[in-house]
N, C-alpha and C positions, 0 to 999 in steps of 0.2 A: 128360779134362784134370785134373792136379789142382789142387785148388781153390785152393792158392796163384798159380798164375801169374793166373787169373783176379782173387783177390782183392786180391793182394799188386801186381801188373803190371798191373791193366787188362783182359789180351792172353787174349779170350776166344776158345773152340775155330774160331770162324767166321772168323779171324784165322790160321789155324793149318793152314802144307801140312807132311806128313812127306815128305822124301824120304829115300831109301834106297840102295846100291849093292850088291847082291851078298845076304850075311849081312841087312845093313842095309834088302833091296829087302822080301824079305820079310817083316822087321821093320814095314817101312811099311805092307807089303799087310795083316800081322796088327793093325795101329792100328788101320787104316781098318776093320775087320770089328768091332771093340771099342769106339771113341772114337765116340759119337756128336755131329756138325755140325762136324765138320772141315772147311777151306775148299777142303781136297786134298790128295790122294796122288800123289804121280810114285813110279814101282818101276822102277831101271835093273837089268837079270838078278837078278830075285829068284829062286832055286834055293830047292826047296822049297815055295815055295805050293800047286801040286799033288798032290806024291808025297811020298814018305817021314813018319817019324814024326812032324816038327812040321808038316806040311800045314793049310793054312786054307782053300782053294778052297771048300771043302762050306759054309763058314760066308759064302760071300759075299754073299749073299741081306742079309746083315747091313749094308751097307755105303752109308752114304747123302751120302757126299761126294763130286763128281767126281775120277778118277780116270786116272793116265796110266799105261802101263806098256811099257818099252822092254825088248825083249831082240833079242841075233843068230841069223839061223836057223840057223847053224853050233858055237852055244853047246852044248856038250855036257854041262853040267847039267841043261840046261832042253829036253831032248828035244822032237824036232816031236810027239808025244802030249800032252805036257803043257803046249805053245804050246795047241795045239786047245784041249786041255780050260779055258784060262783064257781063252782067246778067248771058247767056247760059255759060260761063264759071265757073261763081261762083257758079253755080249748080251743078256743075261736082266736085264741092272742096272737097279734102278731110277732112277739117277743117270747124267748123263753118264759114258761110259766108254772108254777110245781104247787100245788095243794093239798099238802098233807093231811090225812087225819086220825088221829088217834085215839083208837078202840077204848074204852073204857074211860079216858079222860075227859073230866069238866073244864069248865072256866077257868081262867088262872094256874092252868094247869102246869105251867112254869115257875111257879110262882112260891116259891118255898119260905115264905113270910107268913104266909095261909095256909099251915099244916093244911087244916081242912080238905082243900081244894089239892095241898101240891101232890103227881105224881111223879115221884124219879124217874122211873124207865120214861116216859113219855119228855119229860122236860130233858133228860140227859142226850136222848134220840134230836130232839127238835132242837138242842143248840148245837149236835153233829153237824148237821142240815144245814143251822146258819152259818155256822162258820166254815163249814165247805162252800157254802153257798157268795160270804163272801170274798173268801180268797180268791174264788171265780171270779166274779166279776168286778175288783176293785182292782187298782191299777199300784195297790202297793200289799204289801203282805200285812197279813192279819194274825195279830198274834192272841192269845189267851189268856 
């Protein structure tokens, strides 16, 4: 965190979920591996935590904030190898860790700007999730 939002805001890291979309999912997943007593992570299709050059997966062991992480199994960034492999890692979490994934949905699959890609049942299901997800672990209520 830096030390201004704490100093300057009050709004210390326990206070504090990153969520992410895509680019942004990874982004999060790479917080949560870096920022230590964040109050959570949600990851919607983070491409790249696994494979390629900016990959974080190896560093998860690092990660001690509960964590959400939503992808579609027909997402063709986030291959079913690379589902697996962030699966088998979020098993090993020391922290609450939940990896959803949803049958029939691609990319963006929250995403209702992109007909194309959006699915309801799957996007209405995965912001259940987060917002149960974060009235759980945030220290003030969440409202919708």
């Amino acid at each position: 965190m830096p030390p201004d939002l704490a100093t300057h805001d009050g709004i210390t890291a326990d206070r504090v979920v990153v969520v992410g979309f895509c680019f942004g999912g990874r982004a999060a997943f790479t917080a949560a591996t870096a920022i230590d007593g964040l109050a959570g992570i949600v990851v919607f299709y983070g491409p790249g935590i696994a494979a390629g050059p900016h990959a974080v997966l190896d560093r998860a062991d690092r990660i001690d904030a509960p964590i959400l992480v939503h992808v579609g199994s027909e997402d063709p960034t986030i291959p079913a190898d690379q589902v697996a492999a962030i699966d088998a890692a979020l098993a090993c979490a020391s922290t609450p860790a939940e990896h959803c994934v949803y049958p029939g949905a691609g990319h963006a699959f929250a995403c209702d700007a992109r007909p194309a890609m959006y699915r309801a049942e799957a996007a209405a299901l995965a912001w259940d999730r987060t917002f149960a997800f974060l009235t759980e672990h945030l220290s003030v209520p969440v409202r919708r």
